[in-house]
C-alpha positions in Angstrom: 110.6 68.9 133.2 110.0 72.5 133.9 108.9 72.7 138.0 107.0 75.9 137.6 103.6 75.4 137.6 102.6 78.0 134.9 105.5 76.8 132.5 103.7 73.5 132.7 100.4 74.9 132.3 101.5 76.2 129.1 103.2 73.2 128.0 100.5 71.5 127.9 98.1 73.9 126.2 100.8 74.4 123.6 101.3 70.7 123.0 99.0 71.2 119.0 101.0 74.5 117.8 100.3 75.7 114.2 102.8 74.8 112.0 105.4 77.4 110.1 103.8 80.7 109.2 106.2 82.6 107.0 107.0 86.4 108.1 106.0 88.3 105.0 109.0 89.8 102.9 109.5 93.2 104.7 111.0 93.9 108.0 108.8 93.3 111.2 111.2 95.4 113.2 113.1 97.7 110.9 114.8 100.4 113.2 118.5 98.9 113.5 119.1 96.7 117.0 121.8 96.7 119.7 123.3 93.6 117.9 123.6 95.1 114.8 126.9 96.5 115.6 127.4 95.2 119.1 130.6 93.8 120.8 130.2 90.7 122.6 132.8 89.4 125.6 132.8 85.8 126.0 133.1 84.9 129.7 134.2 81.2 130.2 132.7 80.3 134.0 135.0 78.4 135.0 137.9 79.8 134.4 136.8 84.1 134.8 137.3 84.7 138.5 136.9 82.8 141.6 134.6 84.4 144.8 134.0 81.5 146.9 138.0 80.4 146.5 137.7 76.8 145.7 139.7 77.3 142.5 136.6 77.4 139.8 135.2 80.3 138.5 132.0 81.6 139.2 128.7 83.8 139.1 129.8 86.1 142.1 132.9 86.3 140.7 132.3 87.7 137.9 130.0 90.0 139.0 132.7 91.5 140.9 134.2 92.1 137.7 131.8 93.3 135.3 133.5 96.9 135.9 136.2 95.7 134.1 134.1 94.0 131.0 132.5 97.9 131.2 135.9 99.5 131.2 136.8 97.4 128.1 134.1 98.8 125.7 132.2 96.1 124.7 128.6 96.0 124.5 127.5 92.9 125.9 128.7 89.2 128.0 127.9 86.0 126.2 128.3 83.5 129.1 129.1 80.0 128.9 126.2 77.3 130.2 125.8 78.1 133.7 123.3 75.0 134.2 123.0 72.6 136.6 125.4 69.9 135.4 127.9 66.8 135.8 130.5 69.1 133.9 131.6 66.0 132.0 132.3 68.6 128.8 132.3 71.9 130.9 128.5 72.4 131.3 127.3 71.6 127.5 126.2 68.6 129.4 122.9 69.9 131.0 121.0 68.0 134.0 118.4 70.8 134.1 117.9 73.6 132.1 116.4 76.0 134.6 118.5 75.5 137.3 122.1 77.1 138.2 125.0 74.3 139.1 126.3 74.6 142.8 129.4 75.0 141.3 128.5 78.6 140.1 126.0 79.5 142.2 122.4 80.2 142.7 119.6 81.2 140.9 119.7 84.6 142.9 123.4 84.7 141.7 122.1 84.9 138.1 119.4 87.5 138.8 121.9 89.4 140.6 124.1 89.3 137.4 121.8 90.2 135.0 120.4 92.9 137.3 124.3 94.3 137.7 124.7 94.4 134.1 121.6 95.8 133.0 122.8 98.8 135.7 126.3 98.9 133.4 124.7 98.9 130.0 125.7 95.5 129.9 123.1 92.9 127.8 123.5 89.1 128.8 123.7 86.3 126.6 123.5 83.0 127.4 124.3 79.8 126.0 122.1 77.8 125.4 122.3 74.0 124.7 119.7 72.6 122.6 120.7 69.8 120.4 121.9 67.4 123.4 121.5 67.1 127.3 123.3 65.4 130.0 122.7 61.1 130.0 121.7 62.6 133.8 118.9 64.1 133.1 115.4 63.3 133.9 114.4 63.2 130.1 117.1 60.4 129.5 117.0 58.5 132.9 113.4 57.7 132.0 114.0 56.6 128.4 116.7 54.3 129.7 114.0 52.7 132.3 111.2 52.9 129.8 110.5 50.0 127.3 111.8 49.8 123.6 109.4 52.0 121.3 108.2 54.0 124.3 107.2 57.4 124.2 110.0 58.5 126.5 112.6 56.8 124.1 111.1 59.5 121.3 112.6 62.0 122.8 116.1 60.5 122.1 117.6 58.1 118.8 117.2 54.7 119.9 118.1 52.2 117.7 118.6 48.4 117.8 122.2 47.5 116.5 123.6 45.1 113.5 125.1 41.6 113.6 124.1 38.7 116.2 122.9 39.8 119.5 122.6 43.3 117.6 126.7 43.5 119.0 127.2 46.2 116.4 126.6 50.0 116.3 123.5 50.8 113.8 125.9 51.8 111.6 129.5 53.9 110.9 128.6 57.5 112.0 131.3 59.1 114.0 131.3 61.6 116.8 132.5 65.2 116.6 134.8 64.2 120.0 136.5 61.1 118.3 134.8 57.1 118.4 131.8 55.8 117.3 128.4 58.2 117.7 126.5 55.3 118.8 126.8 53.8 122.5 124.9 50.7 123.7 122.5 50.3 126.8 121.7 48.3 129.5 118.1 46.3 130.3 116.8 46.1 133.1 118.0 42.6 133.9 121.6 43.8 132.5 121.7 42.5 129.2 122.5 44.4 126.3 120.0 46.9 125.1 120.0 49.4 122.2 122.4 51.6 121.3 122.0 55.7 121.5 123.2 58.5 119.2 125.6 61.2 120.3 127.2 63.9 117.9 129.7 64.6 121.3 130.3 62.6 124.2 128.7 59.4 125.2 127.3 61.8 128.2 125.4 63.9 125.9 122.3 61.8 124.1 121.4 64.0 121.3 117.3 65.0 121.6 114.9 64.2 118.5 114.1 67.4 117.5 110.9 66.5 115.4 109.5 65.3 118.2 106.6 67.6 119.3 107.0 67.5 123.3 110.2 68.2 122.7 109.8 71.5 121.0 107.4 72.7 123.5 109.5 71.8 126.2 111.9 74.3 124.9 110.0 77.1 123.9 109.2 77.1 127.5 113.2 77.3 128.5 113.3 79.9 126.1 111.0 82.1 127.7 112.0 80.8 131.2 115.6 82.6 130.7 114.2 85.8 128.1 112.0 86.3 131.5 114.3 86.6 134.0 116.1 89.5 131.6 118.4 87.3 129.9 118.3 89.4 126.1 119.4 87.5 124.1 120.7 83.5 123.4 124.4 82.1 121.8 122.9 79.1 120.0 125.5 76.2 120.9 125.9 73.5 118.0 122.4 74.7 116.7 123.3 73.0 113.2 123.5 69.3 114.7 119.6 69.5 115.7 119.0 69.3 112.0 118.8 65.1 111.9 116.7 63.4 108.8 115.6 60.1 108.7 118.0 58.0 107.1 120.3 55.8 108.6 122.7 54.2 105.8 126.5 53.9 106.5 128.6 57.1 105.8 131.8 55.5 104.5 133.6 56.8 107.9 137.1 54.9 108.9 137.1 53.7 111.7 139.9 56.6 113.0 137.5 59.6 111.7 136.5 62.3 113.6 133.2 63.8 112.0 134.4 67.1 110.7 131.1 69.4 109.7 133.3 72.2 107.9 135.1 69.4 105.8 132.4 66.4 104.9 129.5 66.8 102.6 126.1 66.3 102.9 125.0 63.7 106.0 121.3 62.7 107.4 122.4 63.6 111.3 123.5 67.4 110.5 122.3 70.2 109.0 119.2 68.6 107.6 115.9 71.3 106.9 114.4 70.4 110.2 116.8 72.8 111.7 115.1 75.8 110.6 111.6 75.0 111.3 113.1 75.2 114.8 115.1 78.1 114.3 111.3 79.6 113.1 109.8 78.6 115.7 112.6 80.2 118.2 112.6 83.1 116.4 109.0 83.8 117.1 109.6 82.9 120.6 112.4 85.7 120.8 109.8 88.2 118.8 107.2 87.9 121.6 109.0 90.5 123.8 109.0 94.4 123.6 112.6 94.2 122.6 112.9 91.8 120.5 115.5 89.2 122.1 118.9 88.3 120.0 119.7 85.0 118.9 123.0 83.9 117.4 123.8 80.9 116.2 127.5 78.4 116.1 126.7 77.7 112.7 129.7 75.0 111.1 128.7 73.8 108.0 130.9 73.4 105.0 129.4 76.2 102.1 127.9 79.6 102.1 124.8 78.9 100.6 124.2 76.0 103.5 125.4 79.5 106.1 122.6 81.6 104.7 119.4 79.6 105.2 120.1 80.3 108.8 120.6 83.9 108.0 117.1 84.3 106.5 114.8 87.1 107.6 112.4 84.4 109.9 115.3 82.7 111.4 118.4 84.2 112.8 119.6 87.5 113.3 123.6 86.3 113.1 126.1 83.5 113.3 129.3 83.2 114.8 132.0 83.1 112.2 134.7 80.4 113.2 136.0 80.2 109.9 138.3 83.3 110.5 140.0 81.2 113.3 140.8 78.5 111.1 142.6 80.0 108.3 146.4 81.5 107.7 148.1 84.5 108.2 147.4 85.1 104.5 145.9 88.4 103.1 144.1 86.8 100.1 142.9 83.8 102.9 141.2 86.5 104.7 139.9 88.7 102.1 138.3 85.8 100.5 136.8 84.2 104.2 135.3 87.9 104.6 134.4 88.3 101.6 132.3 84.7 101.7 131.3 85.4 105.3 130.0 89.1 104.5 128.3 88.1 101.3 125.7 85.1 103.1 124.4 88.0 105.2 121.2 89.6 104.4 121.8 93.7 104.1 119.7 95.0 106.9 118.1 91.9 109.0 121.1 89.9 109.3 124.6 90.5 110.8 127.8 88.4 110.8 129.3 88.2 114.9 132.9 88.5 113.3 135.3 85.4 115.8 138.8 85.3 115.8 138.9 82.6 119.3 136.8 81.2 121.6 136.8 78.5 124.4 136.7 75.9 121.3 139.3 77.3 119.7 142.8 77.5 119.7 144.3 81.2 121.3 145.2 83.6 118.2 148.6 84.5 119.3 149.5 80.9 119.0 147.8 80.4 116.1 149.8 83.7 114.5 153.4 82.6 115.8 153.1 80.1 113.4 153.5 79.8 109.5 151.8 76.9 108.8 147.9 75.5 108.7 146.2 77.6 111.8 145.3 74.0 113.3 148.4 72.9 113.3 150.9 71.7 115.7 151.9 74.8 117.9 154.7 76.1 119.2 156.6 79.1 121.0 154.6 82.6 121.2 156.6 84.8 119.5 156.2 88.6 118.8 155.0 88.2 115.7 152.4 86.1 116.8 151.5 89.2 119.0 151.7 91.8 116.6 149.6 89.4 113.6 146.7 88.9 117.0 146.5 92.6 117.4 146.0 93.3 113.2 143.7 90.7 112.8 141.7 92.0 115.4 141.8 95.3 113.7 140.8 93.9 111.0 137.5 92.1 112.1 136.3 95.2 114.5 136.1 96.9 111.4 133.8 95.1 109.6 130.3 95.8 109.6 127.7 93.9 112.1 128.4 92.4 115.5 132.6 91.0 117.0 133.0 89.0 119.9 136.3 88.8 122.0 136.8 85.7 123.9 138.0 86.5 127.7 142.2 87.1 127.5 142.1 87.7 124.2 142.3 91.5 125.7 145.4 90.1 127.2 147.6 88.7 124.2 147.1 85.2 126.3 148.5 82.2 124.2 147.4 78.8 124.5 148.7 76.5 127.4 150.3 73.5 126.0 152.0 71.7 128.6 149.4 71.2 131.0 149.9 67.7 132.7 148.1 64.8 131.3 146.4 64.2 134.9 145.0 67.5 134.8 143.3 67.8 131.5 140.2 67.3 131.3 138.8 67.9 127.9 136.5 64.3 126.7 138.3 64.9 122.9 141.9 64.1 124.3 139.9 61.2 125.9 137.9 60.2 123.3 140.5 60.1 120.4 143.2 57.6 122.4 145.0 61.0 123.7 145.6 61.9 120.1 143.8 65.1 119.9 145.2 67.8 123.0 141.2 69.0 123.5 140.4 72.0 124.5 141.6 72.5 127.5 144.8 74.7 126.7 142.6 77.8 126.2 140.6 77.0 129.2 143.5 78.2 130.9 141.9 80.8 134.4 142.7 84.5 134.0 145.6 86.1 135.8 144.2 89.2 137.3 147.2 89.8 139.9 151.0 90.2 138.7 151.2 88.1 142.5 150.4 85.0 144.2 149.9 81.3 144.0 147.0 82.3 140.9 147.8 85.7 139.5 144.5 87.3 141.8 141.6 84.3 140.2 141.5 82.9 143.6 142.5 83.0 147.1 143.3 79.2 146.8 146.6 78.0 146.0 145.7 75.5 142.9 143.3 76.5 140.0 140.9 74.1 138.4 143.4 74.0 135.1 147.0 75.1 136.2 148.4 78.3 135.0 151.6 79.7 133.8 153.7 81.8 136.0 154.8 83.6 132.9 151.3 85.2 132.5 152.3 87.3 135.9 154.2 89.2 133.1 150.6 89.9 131.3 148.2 89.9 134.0 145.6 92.6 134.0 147.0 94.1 136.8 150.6 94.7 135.3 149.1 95.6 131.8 146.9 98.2 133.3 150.0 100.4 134.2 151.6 99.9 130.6 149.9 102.2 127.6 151.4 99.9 125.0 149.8 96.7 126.4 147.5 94.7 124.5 144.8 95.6 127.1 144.9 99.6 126.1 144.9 98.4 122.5 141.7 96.9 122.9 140.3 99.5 125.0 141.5 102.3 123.0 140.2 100.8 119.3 137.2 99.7 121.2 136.4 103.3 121.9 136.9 104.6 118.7 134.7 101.6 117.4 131.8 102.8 119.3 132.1 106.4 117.8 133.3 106.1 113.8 130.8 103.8 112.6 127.5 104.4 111.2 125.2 101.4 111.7 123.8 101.9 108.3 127.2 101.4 106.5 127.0 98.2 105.4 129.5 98.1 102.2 133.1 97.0 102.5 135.3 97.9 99.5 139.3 96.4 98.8 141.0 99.1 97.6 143.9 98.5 95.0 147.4 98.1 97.4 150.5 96.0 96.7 149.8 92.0 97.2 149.9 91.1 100.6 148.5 94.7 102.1 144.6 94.7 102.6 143.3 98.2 102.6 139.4 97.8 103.6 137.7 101.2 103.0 134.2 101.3 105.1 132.6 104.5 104.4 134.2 108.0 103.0 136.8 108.2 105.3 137.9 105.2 107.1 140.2 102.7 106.1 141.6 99.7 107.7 144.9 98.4 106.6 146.6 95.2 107.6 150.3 94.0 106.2 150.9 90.7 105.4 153.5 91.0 103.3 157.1 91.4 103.4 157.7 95.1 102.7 156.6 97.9 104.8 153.3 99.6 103.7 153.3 104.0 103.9 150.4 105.7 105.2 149.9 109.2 103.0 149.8 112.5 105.2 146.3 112.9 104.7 145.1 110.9 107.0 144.8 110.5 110.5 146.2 107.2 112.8 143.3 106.5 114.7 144.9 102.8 116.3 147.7 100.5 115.5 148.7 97.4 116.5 152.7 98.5 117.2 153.7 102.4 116.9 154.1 103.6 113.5 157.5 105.2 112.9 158.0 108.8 111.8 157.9 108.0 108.2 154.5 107.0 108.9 154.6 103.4 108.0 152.8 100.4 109.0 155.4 97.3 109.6 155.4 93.8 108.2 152.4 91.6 110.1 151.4 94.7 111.8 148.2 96.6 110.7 146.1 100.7 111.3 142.8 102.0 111.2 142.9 105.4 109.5 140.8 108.4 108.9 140.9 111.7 106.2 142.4 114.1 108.0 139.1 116.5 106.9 137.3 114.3 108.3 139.0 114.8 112.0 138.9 118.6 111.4 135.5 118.6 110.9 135.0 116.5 114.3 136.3 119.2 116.2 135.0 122.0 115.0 
């Protein structure tokens, strides 16, 4: 439970809250936010930078390089869970949500963070983890020492099991990670209790989220964070609280993994539930003189199932994964964007536009490859770099929010020979070592082009091992090079900031051979990404604002390569 005594206070006068008042059809707040065209960086702790050198990342540390975030461009830091924790899935297992793990720091390390980013222009945003905790925390010890039906064990899904003795799981549902959902208990005396249900690990009981105390209990975390200048909150798995009451078989093999992008409809995800939370969060986040920002990791398998969360009472904008899942294909992406773009709401509701993240596999790999972006990967190659750098041309310059995941500035790829005794991903566990996890783009930064690990730490071994080749892309080496991804990213990131109105929402395809995108935003911008196999001209009239390689003197942008231009009386007119 919350320890402060005025967070409890109010828990308990909040326990009888009205139920769902609908905001009426106009805009409470209708001047455009920070988020509405906002860069985010996503900092993974672990792996960002290492102050206290034992070869984890950490809250000091990357306070010591938020200059650099600044230096970048980007708008704000969406930070991974820095909770107290066992760190049996990186921290999305939480032991207490209003407490910082040793392993990062303090709670005066966080105020100091928040504090030095404020100072920078930076906004924070936290993860936060909502539809599970940690099988260590208080919440689930007790329901594990508290009788069947107790009012402890409502806070979780209980369930007796099928067959004699009740040996079998309540029924087929499968866990996101690999294995059965369901894992059985001990009593007291050491016999075999009832099973519990876990979308993830087995160390991550998912809560029952129509359970009143529940709710309360985390409007109180809420504020508890949005108090101590934390403005806004990256909503981890938020579809997953959505649970109805129906437990019936799902027709799952007993080798499925429980894909929520691929199956239909299923009672444990995505059921209505989740948006009388995502109400109830939202007037939570409305409370404050600046309103607070909540995005949500929204998976779900059809645009119409996206937008409910996008409505004007819930959230303000979802990550969009899908763009990290498709080909190098320029009617794939056209058509993803086109979906994604259309389930927003014109003027209350924003798409965060995601190539990678720390769930995701790195998009260089994913580029130096032909075949289906989660397949089996292989060497980088320079295609794979050039295809990175378009794509991301293309998705900063769509309207609403981007976020770049920490290296993606870099041109990092993902690590796929880490030794088996060092991963430590639960999926490779989970599915029999069939699935490689996560781990490979969990990889620590290489800030030094010297040393045992590349300037993360002044120990010799890192919590995941790194690659000596990234001494050859370390920040420190791509600072000195003007063609480096890094100055890519810094340069289109400054002309982002400057070209865009936040009022133009439209995007229009303009006619171009097939395999060219030409995405016109405004009167006088166009992107222009080539995915085919002939090289695309760029007419004199307009200016090259970025690229991702140098265009040659007849002006042309290569195969797998992609620009942003502008008219050229467009430029004039700027510096007049």
């Amino acid at each position: 439970m919350i320890v402060e005594e005025e967070a409890q206070k109010r828990i308990l006068d909040s326990i009888h809250l009205p139920g769902h008042v609908a905001w009426p059809d106009i805009d409470i707040q209708s001047s455009l936010k920070w988020w509405h065209k906002a860069v985010l960086y996503q900092v993974y702790l672990r792996s960002f930078a290492d102050a206290n050198d034992d070869g984890v990342g950490d809250i000091a540390g990357l306070i010591s390089r938020l200059p650099y975030i600044k230096e970048l461009g980007v708008d704000a830091v969406w930070i991974s869970p820095w909770y107290a924790s066992p760190m049996l899935d990186g921290g999305y297992d939480v032991r207490d949500y209003v407490d910082t793990d040793p392993l990062f720091g303090s709670l005066e390390d966080v105020q100091d963070l928040i504090d030095a980013s404020h100072q920078l222009g930076l906004r924070v945003v936290l993860d936060f983890v909502a539809n599970h905790c940690s099988s260590q925390h208080p919440w689930f010890q007790s329901a594990l020492s508290s009788p069947e039906g107790s009012r402890e064990r409502e806070w979780f899904y209980f369930k007796d099991g099928q067959g004699e003795g009740g040996d079998e799981p309540p029924n087929d549902w499968k866990s996101i990670f690999g294995g059965p959902a369901w894992t059985r208990t001990l009593n007291h005396d050491d016999t075999p209790g009832q099973w519990f249900f876990h979308l993830f690990d087995s160390s991550q009981p998912d809560l029952n989220w129509k359970n009143e105390e529940v709710l309360v209990q985390f409007d109180e975390i809420l504020r508890y964070w949005f108090n101590r200048g934390v403005d806004g909150c990256r909503l981890d798995a938020v579809s997953a609280i959505g649970k109805d009451d129906d437990y019936r078989d799902m027709g799952f093999a007993p080798d499925h993994l429980y894909r929520p992008d691929i199956w239909g409809p299923v009672p444990f995800y995505d059921a209505e539930g989740v948006h009388d939370v995502l109400r109830r969060w939202r007037r939570v986040a409305r409370e404050y003189p600046t309103e607070k920002f909540l995005v949500g990791e929204v998976v779900v398998r059809d645009v119409d199932r996206l937008a409910r969360y996008l409505r004007r009472d819930e959230l303000q904008s979802t990550l969009s994964f899908d763009l990290s899942k498709i080909v190098w294909n320029a009617d794939a992406f056209r058509q993803m964007i086109n979906t994604l773009h259309g389930a927003c709401f014109e003027g209350h509701s924003w798409m965060t536009w995601t190539l990678s993240s720390h769930d995701e596999k790195r998009t260089v790999s994913r580029y130096s490859q032909d075949g289906p972006a989660e397949g089996v990967l292989g060497d980088v190659t320079p295609t794979g770099h050039g295809r990175a750098r378009a794509a991301y041309l293309l998705a900063l310059a769509l309207p609403g929010s981007a976020c770049i995941y920490q290296g993606e500035e870099l041109g990092l790829w993902e690590v796929m020979d880490i030794h088996e005794d060092r991963l430590q991903d639960p999926i490779y566990f989970r599915t029999g070592k069939q699935e490689l996890g996560r781990d490979g783009c969990r990889v620590p930064l290489p800030w030094e082009k010297e040393g045992p690990t590349l300037g993360f730490s002044a120990r010799h071994e890192t919590w995941l091992p790194q690659p000596q080749s990234w001494a050859d892309v370390s920040v420190a080496t791509q600072l000195n090079d003007a063609s480096s991804t890094l100055h890519f990213f810094r340069s289109v990131l400054a002309w982002r900031s400057t070209i865009f109105n936040n009022d133009e929402w439209a995007i229009t395809w303009e006619p171009s051979p097939t395999g060219v995108l030409v995405l016109r935003r405004g009167p006088d911008f166009r992107c222009v990404v080539n995915f085919s196999g002939e090289p695309f001209c760029v007419g004199d009239d307009e200016e090259v604002l970025a690229s991702s390689s140098p265009l040659t003197h007849e002006r042309v942008v290569d195969v797998n390569n992609g620009a942003w231009l502008r008219a050229r009386r467009f430029a004039a007119h700027q510096r007049l």
